[in-house]
Backbone as JSON Lines, residues from 0, in Angstrom:
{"i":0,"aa":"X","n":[68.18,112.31,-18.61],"ca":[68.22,110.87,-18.32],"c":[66.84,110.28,-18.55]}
{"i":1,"aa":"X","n":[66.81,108.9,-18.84],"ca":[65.77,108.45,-19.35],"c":[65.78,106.86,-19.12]}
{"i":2,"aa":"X","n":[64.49,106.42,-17.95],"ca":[64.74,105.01,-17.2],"c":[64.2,104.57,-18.22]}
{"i":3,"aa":"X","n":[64.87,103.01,-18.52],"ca":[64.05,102.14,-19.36],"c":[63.66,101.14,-18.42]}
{"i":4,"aa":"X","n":[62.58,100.47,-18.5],"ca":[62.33,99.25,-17.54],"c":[61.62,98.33,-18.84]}
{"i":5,"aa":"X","n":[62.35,96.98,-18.45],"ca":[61.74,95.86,-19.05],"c":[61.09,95.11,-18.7]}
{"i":6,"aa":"X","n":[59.91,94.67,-19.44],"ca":[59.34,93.82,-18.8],"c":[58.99,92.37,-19.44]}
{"i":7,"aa":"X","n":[59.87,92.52,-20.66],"ca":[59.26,91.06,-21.67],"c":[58.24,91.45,-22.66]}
{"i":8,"aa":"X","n":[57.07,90.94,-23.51],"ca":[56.19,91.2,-24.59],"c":[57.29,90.71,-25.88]}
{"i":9,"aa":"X","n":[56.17,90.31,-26.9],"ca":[57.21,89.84,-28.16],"c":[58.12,90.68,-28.49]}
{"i":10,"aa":"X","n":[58.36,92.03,-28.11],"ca":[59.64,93.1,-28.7],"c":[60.94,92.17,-28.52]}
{"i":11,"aa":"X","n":[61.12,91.47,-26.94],"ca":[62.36,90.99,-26.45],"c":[62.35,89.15,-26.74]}
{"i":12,"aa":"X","n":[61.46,88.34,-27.48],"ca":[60.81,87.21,-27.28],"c":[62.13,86.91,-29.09]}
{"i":13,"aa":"X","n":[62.43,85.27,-28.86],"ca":[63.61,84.81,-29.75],"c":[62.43,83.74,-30.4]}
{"i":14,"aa":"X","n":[62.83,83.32,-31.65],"ca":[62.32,81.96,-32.13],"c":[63.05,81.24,-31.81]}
{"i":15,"aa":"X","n":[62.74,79.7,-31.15],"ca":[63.19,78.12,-31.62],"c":[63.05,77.82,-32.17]}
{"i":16,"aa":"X","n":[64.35,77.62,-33.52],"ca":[63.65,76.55,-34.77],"c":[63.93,75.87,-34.61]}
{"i":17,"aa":"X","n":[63.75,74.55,-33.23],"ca":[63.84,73.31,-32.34],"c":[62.37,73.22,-32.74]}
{"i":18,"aa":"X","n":[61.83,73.88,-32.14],"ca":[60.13,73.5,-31.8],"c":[59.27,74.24,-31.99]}
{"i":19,"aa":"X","n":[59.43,75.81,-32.95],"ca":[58.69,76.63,-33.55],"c":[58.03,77.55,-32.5]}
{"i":20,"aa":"X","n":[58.79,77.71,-30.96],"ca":[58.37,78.41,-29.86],"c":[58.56,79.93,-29.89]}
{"i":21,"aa":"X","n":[58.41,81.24,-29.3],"ca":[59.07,82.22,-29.01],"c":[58.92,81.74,-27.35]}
{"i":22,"aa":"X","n":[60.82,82.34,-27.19],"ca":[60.88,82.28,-25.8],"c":[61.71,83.32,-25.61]}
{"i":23,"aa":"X","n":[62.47,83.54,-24.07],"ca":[62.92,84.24,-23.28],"c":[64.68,84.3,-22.73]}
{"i":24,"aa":"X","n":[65.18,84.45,-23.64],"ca":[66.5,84.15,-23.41],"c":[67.53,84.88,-22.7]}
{"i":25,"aa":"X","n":[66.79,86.38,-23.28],"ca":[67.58,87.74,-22.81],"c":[67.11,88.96,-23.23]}
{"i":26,"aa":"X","n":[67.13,90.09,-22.77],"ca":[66.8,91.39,-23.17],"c":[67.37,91.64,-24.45]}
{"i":27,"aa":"X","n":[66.84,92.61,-25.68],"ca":[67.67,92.77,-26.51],"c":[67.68,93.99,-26.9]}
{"i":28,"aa":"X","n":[67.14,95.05,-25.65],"ca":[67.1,96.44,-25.25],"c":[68.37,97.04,-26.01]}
{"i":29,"aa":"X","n":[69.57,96.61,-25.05],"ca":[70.56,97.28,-25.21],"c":[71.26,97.14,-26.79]}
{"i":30,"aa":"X","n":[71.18,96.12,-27.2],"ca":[71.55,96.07,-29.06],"c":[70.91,96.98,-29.44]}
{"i":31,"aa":"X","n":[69.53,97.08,-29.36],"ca":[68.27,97.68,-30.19],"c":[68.64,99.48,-29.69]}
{"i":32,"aa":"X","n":[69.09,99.9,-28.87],"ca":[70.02,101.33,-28.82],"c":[70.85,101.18,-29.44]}
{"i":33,"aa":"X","n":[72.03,100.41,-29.14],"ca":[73.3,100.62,-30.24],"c":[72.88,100.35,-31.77]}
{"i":34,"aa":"X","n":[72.12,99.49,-32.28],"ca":[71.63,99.4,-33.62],"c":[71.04,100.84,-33.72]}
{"i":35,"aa":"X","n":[70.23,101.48,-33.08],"ca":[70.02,102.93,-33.55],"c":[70.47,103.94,-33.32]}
{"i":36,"aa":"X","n":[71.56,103.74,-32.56],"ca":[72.63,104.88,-32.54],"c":[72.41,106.0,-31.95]}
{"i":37,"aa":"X","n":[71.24,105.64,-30.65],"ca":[70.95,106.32,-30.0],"c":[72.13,106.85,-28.68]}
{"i":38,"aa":"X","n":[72.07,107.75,-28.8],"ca":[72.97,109.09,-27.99],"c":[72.76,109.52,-26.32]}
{"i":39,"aa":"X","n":[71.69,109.03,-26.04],"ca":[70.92,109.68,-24.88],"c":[71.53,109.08,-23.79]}
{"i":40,"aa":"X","n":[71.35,109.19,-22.79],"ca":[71.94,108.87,-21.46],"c":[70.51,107.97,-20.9]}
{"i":41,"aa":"X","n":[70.27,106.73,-21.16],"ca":[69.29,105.88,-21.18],"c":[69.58,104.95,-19.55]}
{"i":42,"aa":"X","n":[69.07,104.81,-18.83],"ca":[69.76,103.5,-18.09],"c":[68.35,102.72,-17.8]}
{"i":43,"aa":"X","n":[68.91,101.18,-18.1],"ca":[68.44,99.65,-18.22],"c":[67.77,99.4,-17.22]}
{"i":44,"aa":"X","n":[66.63,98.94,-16.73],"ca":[66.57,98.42,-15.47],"c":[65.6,97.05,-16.18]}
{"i":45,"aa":"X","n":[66.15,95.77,-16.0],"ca":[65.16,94.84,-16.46],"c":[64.8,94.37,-14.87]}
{"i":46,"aa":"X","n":[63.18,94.32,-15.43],"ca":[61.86,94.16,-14.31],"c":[61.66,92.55,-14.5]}
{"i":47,"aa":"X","n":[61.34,92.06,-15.51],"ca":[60.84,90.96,-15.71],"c":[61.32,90.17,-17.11]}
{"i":48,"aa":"X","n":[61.17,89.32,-17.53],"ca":[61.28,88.84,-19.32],"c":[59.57,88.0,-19.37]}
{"i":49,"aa":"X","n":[58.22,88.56,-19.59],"ca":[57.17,87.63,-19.59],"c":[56.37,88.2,-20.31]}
{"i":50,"aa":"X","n":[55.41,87.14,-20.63],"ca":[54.56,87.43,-21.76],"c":[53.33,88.56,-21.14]}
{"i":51,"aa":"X","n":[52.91,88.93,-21.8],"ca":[51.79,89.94,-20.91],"c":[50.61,89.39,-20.71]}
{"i":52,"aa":"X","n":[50.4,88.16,-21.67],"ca":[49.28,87.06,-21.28],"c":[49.5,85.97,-19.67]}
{"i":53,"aa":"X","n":[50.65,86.49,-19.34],"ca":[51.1,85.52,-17.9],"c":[50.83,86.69,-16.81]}
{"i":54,"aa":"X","n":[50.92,87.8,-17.02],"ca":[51.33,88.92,-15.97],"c":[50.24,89.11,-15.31]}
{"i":55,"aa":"X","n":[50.65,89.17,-13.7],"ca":[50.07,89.48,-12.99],"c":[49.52,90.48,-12.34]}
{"i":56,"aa":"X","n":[48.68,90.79,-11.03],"ca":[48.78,91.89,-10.39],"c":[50.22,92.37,-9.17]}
{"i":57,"aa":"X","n":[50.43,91.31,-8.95],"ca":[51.77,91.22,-8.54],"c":[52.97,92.22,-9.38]}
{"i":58,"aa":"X","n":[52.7,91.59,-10.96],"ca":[53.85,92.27,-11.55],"c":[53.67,93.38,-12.28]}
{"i":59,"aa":"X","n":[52.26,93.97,-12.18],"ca":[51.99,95.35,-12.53],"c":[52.14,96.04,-11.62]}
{"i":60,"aa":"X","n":[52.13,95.55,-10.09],"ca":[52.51,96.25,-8.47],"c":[53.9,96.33,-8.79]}
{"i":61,"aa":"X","n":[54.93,95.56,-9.02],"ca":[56.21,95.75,-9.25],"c":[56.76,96.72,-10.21]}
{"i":62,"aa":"X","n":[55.72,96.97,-11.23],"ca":[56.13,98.09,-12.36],"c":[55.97,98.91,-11.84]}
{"i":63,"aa":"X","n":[54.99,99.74,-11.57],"ca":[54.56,100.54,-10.46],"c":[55.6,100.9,-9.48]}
{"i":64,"aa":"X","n":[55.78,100.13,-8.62],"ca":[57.22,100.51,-7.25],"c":[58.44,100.61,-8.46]}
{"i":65,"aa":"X","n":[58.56,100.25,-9.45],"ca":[59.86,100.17,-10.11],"c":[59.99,102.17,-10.53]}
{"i":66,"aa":"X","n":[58.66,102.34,-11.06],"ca":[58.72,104.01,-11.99],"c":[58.67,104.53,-10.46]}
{"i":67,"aa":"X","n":[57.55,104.25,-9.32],"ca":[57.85,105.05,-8.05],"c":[59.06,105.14,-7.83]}
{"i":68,"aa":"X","n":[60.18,104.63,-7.53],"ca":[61.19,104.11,-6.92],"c":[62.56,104.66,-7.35]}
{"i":69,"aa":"X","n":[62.33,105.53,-8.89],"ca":[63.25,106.34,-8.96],"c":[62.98,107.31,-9.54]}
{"i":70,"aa":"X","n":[64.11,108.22,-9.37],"ca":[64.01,110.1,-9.67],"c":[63.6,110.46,-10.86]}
{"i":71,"aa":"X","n":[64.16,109.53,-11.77],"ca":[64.37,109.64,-13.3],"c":[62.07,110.26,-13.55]}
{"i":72,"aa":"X","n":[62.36,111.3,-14.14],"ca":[60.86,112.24,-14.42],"c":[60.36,110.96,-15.84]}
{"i":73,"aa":"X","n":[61.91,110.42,-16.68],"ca":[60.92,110.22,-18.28],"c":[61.44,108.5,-17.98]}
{"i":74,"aa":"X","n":[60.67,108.07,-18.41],"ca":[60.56,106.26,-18.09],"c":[59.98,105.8,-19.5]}
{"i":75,"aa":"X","n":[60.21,104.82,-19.65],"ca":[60.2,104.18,-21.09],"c":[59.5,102.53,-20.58]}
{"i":76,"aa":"X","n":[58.94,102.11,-20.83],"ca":[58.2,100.5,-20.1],"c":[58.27,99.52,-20.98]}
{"i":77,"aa":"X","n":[59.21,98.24,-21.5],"ca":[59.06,97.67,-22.6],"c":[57.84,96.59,-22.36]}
{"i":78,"aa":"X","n":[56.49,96.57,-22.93],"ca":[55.8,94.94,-22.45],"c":[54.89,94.83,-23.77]}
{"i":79,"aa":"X","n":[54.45,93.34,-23.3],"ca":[53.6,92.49,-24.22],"c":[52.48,93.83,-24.78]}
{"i":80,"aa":"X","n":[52.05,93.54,-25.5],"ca":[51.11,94.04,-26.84],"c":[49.34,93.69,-26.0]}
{"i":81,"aa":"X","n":[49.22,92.47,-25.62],"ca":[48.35,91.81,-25.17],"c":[47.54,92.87,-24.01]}
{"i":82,"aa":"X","n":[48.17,92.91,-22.75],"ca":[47.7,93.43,-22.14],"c":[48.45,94.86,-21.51]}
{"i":83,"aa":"X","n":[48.95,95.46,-22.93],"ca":[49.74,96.63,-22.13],"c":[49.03,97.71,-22.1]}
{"i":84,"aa":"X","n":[47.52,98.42,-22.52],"ca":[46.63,99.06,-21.91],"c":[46.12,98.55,-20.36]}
{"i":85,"aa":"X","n":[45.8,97.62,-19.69],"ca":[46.13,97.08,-18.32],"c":[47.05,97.41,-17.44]}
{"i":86,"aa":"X","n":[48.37,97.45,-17.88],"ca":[49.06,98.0,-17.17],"c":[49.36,99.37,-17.18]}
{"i":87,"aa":"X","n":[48.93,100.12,-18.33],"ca":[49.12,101.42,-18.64],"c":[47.9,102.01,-17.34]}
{"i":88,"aa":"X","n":[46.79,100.83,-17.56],"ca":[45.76,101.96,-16.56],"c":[45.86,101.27,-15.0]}
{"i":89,"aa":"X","n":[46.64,100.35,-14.95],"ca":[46.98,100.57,-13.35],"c":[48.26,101.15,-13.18]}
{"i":90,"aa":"X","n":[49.25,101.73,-13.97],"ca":[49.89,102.61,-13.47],"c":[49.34,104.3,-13.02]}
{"i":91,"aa":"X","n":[48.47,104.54,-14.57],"ca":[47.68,105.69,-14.44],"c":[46.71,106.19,-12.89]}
{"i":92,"aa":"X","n":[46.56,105.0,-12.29],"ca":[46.07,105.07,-10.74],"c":[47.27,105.81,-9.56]}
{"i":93,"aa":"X","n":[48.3,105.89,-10.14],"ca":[48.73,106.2,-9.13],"c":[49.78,107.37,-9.44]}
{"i":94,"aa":"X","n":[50.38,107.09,-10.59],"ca":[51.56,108.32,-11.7],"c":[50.85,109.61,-11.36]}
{"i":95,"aa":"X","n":[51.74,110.53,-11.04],"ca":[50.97,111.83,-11.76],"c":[52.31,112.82,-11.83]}
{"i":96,"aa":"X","n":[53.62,112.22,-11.55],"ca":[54.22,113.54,-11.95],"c":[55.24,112.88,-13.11]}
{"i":97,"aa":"X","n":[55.25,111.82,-13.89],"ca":[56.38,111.53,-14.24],"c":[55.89,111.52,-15.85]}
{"i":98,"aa":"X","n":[56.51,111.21,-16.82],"ca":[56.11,110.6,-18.39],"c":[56.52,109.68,-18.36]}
{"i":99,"aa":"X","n":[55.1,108.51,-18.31],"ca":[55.51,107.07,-18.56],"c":[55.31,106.54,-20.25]}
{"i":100,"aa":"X","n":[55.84,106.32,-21.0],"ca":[55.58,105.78,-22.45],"c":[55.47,103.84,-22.19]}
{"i":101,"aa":"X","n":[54.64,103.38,-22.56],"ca":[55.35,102.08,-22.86],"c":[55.0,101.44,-24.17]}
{"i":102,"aa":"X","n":[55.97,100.61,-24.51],"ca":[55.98,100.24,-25.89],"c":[56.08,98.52,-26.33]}
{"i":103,"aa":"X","n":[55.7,98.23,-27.28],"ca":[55.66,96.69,-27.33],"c":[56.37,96.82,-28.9]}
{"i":104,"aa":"X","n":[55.87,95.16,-29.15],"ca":[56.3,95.09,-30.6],"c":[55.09,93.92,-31.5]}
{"i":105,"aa":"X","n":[54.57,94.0,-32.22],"ca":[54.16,93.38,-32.95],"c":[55.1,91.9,-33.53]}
{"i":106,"aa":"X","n":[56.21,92.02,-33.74],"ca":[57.09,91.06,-34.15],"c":[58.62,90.98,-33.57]}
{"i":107,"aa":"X","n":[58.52,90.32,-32.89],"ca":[60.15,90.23,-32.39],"c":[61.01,91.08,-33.12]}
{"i":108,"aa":"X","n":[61.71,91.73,-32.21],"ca":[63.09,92.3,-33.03],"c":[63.93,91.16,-33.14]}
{"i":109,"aa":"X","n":[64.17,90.13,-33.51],"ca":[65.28,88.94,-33.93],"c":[64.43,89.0,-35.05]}
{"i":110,"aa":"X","n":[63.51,89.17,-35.65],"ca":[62.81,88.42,-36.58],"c":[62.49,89.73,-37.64]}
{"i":111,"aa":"X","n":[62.94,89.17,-38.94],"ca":[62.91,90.29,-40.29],"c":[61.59,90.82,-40.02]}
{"i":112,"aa":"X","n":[61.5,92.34,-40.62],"ca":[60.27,92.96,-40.51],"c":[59.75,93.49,-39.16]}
{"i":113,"aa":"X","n":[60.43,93.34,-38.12],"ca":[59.81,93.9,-36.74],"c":[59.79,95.43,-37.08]}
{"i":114,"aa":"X","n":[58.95,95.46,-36.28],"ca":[58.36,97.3,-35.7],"c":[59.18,97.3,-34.18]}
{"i":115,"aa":"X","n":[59.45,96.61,-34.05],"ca":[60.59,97.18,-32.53],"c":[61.31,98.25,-32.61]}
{"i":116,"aa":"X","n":[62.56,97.9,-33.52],"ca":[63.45,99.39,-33.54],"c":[62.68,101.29,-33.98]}
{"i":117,"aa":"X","n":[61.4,100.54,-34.51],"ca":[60.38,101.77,-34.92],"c":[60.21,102.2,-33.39]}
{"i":118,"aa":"X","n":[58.98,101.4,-32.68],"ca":[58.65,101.51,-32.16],"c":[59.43,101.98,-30.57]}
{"i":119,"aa":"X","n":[60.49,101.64,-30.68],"ca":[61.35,102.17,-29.46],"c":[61.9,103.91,-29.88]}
{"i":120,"aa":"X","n":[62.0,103.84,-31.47],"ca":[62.97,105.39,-31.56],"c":[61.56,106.53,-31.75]}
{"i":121,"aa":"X","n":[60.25,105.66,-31.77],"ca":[58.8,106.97,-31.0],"c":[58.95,107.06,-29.83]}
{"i":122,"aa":"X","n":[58.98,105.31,-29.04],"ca":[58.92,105.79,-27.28],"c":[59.68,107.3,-26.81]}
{"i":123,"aa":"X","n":[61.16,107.04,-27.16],"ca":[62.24,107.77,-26.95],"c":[62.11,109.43,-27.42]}
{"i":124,"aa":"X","n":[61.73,109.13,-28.71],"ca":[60.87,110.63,-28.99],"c":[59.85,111.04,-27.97]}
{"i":125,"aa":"X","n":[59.01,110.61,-27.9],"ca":[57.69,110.96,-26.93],"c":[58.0,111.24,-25.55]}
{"i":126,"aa":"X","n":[58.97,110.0,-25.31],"ca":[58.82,110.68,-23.27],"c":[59.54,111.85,-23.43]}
{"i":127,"aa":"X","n":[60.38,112.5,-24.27],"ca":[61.0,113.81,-23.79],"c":[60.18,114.99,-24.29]}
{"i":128,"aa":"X","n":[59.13,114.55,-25.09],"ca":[58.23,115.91,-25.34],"c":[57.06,115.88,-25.01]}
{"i":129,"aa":"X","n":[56.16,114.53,-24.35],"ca":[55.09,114.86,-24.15],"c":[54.96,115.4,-22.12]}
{"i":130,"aa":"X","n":[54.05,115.55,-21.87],"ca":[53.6,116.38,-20.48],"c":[53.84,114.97,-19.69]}
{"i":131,"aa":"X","n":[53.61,115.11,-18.17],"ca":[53.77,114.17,-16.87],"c":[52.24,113.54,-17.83]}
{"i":132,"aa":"X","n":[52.02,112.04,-17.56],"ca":[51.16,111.18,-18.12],"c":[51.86,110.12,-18.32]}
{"i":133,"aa":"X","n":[50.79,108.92,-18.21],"ca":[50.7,107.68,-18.94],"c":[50.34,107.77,-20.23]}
{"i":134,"aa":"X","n":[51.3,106.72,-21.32],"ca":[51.03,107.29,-22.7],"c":[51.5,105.02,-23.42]}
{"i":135,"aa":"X","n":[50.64,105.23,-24.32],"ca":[51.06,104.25,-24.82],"c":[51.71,104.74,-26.82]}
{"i":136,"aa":"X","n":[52.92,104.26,-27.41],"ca":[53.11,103.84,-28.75],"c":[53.3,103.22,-29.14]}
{"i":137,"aa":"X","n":[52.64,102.97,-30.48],"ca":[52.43,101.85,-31.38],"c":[52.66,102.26,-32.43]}
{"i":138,"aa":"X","n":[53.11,101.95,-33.61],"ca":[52.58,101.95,-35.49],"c":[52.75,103.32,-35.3]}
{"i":139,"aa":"X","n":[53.85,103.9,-34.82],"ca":[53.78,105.64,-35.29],"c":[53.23,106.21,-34.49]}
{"i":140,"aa":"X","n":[51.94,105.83,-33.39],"ca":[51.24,106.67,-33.18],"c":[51.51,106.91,-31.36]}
{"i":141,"aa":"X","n":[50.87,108.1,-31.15],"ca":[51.13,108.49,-29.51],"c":[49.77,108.19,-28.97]}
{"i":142,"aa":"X","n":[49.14,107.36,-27.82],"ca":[48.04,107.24,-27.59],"c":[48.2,107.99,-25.73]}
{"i":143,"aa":"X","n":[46.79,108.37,-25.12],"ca":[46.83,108.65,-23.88],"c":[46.22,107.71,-23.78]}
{"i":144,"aa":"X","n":[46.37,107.02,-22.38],"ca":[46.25,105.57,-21.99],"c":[44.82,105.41,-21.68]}
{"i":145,"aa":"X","n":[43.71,106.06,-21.82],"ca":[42.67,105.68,-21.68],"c":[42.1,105.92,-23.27]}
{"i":146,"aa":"X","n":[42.45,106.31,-24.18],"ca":[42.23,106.79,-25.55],"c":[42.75,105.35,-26.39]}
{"i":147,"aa":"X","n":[43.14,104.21,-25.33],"ca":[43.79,103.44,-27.17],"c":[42.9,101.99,-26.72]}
{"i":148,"aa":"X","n":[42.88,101.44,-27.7],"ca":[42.73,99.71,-27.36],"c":[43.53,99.3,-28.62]}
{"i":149,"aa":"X","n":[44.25,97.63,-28.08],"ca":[44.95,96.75,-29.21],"c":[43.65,96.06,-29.99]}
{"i":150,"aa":"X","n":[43.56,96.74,-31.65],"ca":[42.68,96.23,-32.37],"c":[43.32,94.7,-32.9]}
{"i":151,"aa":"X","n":[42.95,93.96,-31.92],"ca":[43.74,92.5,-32.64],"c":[43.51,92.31,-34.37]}
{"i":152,"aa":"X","n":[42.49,91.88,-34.29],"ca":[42.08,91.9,-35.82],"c":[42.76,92.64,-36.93]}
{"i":153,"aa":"X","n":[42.88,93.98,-36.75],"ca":[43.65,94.58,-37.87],"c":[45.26,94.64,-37.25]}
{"i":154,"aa":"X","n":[45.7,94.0,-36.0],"ca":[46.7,94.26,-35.53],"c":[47.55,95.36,-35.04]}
{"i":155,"aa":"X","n":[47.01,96.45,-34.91],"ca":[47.38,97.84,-34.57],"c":[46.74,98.22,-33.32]}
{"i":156,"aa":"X","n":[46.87,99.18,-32.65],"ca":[46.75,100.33,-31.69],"c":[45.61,101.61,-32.44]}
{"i":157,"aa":"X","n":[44.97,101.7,-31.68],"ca":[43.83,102.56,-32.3],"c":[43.05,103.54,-31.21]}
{"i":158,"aa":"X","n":[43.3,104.7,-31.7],"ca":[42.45,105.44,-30.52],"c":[41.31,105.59,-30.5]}
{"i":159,"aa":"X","n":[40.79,105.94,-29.65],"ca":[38.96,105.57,-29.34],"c":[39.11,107.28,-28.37]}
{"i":160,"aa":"X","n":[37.71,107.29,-28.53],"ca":[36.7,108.51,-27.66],"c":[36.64,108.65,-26.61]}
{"i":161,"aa":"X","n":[36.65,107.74,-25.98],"ca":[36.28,107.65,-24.42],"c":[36.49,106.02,-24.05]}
{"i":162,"aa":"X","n":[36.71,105.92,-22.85],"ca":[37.09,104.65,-22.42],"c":[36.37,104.05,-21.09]}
């Protein structure tokens, strides 16, 4: 079994071509499994739908009690790109027996060209083979949560030496 918790970031974010916005309409978790034809015994828990530029300490305390709060060992975290090393290292304060992955998206999955459906069928790979840890993926790659920063500029996930 394998918890997913949502939390919003552009992976789950829709365009308005009203007013050229991304907004918040609905999770699009559960398509984005059946589009990949994933098999696993996954269950949903949506936390939030928000940008990771809004998120609080409040709602990184709530992610937190959400992975405390159940049995499930492999957890999957969907959030914003922005500040999801932040939440990776205030979960890392307190995790120590479970595999947390969390994953974002560079481009909406509604929108041609996303890395979402990529980027969810690594999460899914990773929490069942890597060790108890906080872990972030991006662009292919597996980062330990004090090893990555979001290189805005080139737009990717990049591991670093020390943190």
């Amino acid at each position: 079994m394998i918890k997913l918790i949502i939390t919003g970031g552009t992976i789950d974010k829709r365009y308005n071509e009203l007013n050229g916005e991304l907004y918040f309409p609905e999770t699009h978790l559960p398509a984005m499994l059946q589009q990949s034809r994933c098999k696993l015994d996954i269950e949903l828990q949506s936390l939030m739908l928000k940008d990771s530029l809004d998120m609080t300490e409040a709602d990184r305390e709530a992610i937190r009690q959400a992975c405390d709060a159940t049995e499930v060992k492999q957890i999957i975290i969907t959030h914003g790109t922005d500040t999801m090393v932040d939440s990776a290292s205030y979960l890392a304060r307190t995790n120590t027996d479970k595999t947390v992955v969390l994953i974002g998206a560079m481009v909406p999955y509604m929108i041609s060209q996303s890395d979402a459906l990529f980027n969810l069928g690594c999460a899914v790979t990773a929490v069942q083979l890597l060790p108890a840890g906080i872990y972030i993926t991006m662009n292919g790659k597996v980062f330990a949560w004090d090893k990555v920063i979001k290189d805005r500029q080139a737009g990717e996930f990049k591991g670093i030496q020390q943190r």
